[in-house]
Backbone atoms as SQL, in Angstrom:
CREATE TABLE atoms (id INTEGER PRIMARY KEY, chain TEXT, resi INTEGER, resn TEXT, atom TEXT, x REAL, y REAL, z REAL);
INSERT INTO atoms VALUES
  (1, 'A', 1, 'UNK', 'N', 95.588, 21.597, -110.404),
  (2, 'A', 1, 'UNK', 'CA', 95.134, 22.611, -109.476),
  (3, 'A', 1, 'UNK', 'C', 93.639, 22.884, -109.683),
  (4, 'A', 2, 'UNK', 'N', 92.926, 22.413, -110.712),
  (5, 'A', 2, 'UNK', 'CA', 91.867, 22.910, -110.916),
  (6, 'A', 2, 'UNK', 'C', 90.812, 22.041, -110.493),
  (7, 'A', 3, 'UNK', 'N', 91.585, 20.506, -110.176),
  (8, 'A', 3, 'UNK', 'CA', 90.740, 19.844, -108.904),
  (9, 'A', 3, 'UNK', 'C', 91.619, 18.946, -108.086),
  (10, 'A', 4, 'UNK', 'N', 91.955, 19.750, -106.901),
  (11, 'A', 4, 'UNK', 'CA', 92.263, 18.897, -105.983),
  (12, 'A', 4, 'UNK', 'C', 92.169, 17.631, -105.535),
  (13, 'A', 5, 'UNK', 'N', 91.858, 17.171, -105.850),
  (14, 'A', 5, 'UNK', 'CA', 91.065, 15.495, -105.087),
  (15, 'A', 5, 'UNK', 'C', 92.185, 15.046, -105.744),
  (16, 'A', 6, 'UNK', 'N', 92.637, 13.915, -105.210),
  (17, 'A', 6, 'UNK', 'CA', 93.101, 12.627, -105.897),
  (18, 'A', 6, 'UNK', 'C', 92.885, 11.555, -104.726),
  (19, 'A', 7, 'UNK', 'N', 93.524, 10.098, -105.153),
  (20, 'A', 7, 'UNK', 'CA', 93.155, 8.890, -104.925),
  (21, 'A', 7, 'UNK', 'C', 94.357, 7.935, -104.642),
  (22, 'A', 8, 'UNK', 'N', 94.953, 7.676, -103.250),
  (23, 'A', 8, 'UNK', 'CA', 95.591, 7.086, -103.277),
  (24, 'A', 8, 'UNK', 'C', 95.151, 5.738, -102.756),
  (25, 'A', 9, 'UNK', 'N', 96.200, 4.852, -103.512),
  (26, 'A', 9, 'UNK', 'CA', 95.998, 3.295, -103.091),
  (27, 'A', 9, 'UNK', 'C', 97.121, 3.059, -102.631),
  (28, 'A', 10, 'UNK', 'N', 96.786, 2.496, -101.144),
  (29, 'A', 10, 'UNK', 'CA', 98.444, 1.673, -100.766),
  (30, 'A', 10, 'UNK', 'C', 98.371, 0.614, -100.437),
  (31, 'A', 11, 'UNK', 'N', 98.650, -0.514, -101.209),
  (32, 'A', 11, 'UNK', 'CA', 98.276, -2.033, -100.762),
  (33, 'A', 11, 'UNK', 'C', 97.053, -2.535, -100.358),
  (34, 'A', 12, 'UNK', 'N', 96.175, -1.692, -101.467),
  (35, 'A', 12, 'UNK', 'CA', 95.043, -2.083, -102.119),
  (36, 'A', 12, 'UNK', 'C', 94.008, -1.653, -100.633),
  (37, 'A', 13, 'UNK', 'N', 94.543, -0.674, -100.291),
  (38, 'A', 13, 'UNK', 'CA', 93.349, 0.117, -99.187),
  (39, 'A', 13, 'UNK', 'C', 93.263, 1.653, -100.196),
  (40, 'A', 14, 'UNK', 'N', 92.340, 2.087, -100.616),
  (41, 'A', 14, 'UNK', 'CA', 92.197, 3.116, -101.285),
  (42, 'A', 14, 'UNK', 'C', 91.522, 4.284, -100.679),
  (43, 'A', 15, 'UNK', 'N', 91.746, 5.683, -100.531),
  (44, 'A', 15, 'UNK', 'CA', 91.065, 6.779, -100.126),
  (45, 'A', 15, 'UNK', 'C', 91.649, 8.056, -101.116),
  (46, 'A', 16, 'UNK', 'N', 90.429, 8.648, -100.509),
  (47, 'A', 16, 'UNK', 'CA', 90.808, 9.984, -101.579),
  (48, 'A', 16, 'UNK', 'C', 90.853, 11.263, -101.005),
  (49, 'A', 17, 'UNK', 'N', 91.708, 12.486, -100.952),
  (50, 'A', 17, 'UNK', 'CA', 92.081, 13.404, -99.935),
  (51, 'A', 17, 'UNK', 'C', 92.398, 14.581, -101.106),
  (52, 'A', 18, 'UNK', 'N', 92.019, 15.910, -100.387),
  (53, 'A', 18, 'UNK', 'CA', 92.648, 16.891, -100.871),
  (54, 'A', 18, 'UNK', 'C', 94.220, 17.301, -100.927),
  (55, 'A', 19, 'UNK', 'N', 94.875, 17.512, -101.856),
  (56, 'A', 19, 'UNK', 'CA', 96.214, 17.854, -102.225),
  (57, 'A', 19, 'UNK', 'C', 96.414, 19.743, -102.395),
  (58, 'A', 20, 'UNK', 'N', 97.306, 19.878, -101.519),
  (59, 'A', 20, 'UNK', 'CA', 97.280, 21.031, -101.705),
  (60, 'A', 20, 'UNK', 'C', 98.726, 21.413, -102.081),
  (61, 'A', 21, 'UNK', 'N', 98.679, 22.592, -103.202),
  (62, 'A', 21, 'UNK', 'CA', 100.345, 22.860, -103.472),
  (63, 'A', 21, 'UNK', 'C', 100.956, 23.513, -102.867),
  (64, 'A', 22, 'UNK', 'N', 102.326, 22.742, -103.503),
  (65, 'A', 22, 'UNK', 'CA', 103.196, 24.010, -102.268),
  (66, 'A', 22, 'UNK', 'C', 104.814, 23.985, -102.963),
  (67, 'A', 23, 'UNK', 'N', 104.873, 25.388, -103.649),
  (68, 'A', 23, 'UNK', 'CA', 105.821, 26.009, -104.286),
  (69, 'A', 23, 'UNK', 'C', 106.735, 26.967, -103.912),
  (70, 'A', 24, 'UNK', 'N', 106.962, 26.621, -102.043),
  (71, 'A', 24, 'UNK', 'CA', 108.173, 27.270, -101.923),
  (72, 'A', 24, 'UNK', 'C', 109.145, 26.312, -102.089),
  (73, 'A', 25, 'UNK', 'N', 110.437, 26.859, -102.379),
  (74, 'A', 25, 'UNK', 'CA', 111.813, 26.533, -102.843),
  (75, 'A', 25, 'UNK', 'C', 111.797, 25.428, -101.903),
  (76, 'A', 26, 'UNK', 'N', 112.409, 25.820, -100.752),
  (77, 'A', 26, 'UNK', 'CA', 112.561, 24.927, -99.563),
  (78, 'A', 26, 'UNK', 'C', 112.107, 23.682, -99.507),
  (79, 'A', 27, 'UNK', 'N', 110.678, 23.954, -99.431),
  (80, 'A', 27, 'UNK', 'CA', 109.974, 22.723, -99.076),
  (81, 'A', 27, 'UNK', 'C', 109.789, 21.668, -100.054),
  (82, 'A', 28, 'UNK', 'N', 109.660, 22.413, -101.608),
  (83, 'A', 28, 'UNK', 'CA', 109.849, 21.172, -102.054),
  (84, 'A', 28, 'UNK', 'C', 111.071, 20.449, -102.967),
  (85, 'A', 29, 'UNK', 'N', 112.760, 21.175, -102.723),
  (86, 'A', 29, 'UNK', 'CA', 113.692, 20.675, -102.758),
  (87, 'A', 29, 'UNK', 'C', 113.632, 19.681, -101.479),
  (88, 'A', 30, 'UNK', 'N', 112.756, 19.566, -100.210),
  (89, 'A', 30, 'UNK', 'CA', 112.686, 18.632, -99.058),
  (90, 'A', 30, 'UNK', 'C', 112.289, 17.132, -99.866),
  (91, 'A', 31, 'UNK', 'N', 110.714, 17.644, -100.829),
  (92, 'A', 31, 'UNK', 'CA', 110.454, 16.204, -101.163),
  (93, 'A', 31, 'UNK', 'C', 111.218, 15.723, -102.578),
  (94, 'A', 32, 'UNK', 'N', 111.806, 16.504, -102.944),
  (95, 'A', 32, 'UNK', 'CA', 112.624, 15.659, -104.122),
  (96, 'A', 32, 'UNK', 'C', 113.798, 15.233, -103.415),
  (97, 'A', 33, 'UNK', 'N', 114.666, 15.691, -102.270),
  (98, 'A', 33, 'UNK', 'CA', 116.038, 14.768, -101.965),
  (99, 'A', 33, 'UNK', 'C', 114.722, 13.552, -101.157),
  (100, 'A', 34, 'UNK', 'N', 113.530, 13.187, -100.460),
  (101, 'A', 34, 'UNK', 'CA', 113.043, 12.383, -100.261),
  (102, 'A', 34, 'UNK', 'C', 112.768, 11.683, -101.118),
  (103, 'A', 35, 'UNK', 'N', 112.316, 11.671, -102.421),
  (104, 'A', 35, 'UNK', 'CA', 112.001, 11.085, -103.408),
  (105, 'A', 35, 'UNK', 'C', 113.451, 10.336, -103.819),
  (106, 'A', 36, 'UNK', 'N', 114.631, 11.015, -104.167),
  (107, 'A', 36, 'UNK', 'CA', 115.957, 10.281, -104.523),
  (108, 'A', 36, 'UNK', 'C', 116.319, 9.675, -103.545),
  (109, 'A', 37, 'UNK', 'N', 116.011, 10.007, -102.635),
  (110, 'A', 37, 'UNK', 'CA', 116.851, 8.526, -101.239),
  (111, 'A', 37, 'UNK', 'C', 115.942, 7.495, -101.302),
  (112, 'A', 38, 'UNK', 'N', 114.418, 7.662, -101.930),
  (113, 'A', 38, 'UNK', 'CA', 113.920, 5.988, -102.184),
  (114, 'A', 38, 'UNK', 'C', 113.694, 5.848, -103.256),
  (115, 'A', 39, 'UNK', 'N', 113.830, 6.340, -104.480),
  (116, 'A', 39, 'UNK', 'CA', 113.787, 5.847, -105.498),
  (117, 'A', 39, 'UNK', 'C', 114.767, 5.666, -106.464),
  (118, 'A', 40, 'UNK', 'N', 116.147, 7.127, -105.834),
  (119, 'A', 40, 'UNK', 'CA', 117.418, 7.101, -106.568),
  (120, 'A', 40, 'UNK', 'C', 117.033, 8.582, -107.932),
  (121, 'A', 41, 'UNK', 'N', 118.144, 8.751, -107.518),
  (122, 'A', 41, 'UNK', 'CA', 118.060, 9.982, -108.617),
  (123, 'A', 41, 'UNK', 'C', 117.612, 9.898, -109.871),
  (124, 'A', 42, 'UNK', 'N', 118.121, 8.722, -110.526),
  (125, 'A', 42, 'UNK', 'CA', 117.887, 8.740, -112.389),
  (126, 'A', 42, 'UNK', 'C', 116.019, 8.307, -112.601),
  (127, 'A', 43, 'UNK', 'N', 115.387, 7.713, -111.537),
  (128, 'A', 43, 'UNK', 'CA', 114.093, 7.738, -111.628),
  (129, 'A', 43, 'UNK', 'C', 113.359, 8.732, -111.406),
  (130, 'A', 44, 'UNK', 'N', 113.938, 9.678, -110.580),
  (131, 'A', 44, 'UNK', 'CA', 113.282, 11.073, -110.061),
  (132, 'A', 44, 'UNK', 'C', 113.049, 11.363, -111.220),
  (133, 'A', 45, 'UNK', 'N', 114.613, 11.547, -112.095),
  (134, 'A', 45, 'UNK', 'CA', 114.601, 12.527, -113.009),
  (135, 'A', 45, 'UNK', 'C', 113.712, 12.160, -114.317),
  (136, 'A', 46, 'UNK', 'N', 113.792, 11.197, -114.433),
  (137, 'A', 46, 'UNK', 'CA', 113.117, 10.105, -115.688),
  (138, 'A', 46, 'UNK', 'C', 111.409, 10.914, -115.613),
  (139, 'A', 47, 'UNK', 'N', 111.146, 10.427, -114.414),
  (140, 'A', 47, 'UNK', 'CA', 109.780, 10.701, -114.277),
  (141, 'A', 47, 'UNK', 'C', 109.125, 11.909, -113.626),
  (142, 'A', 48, 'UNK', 'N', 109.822, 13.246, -113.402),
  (143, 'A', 48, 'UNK', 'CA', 110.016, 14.346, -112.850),
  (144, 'A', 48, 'UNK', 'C', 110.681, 15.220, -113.681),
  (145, 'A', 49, 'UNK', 'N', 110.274, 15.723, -114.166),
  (146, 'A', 49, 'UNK', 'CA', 111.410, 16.979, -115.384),
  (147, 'A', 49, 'UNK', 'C', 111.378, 18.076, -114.954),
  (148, 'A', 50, 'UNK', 'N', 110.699, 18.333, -114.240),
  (149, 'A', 50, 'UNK', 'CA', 109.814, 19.533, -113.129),
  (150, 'A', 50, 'UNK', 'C', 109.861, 19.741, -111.988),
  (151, 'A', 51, 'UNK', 'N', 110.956, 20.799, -111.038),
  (152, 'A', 51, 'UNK', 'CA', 111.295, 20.416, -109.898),
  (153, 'A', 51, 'UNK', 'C', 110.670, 21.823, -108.646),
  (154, 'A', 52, 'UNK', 'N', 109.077, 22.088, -109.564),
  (155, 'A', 52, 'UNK', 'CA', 108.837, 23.458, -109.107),
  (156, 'A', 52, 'UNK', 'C', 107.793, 22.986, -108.073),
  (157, 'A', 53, 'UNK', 'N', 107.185, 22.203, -107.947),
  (158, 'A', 53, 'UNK', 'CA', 105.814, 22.077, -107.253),
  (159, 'A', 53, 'UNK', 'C', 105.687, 20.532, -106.617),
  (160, 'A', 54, 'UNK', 'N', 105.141, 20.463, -105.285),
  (161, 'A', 54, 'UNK', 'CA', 104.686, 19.640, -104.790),
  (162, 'A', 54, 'UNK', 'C', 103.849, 19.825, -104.385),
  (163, 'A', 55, 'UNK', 'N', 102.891, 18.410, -103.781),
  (164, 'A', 55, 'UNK', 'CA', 101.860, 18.517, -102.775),
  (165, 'A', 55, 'UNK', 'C', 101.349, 18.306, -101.422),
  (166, 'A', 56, 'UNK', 'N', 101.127, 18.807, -100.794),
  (167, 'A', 56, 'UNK', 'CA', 100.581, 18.129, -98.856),
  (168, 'A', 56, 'UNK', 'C', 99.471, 17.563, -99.038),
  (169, 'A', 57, 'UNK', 'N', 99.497, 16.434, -98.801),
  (170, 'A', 57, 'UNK', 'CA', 98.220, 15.593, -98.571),
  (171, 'A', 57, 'UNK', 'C', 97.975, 15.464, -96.776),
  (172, 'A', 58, 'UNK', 'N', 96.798, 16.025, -96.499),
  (173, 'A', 58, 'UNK', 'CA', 96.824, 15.649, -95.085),
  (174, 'A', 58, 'UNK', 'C', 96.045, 14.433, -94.206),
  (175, 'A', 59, 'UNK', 'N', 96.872, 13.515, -93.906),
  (176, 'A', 59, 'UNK', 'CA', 96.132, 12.584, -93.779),
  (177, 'A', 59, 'UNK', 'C', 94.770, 12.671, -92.192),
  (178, 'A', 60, 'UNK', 'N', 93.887, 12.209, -92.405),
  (179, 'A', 60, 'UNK', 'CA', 93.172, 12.502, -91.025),
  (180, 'A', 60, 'UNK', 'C', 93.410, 10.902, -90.417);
């Protein structure tokens, strides 16, 4: 939180965008059942111990 920016690469096209959090209940129990329908639960959990906070990246 104390710097927004990050850097995503997707098949080696790279940009970098503000992330903003977002810690209501709702929304981000939305991106963890998204996260387990493509990655499967036991990886969520492996690599996720923490099911309080996500982020909106907005793409332009």
């Amino acid at each position: 939180m104390k710097n927004p920016q990050i850097r995503i690469d997707a098949r080696g096209v790279e940009a970098e965008f503000r992330a903003e959090p977002v810690t209501g209940a709702k929304a981000v129990k939305s991106v963890i059942e998204k996260f387990r329908e493509k990655y499967g639960a036991g990886d969520v959990r492996k690599y996720y111990p923490k099911f309080d906070v996500a982020v909106l990246v907005k793409l332009d």
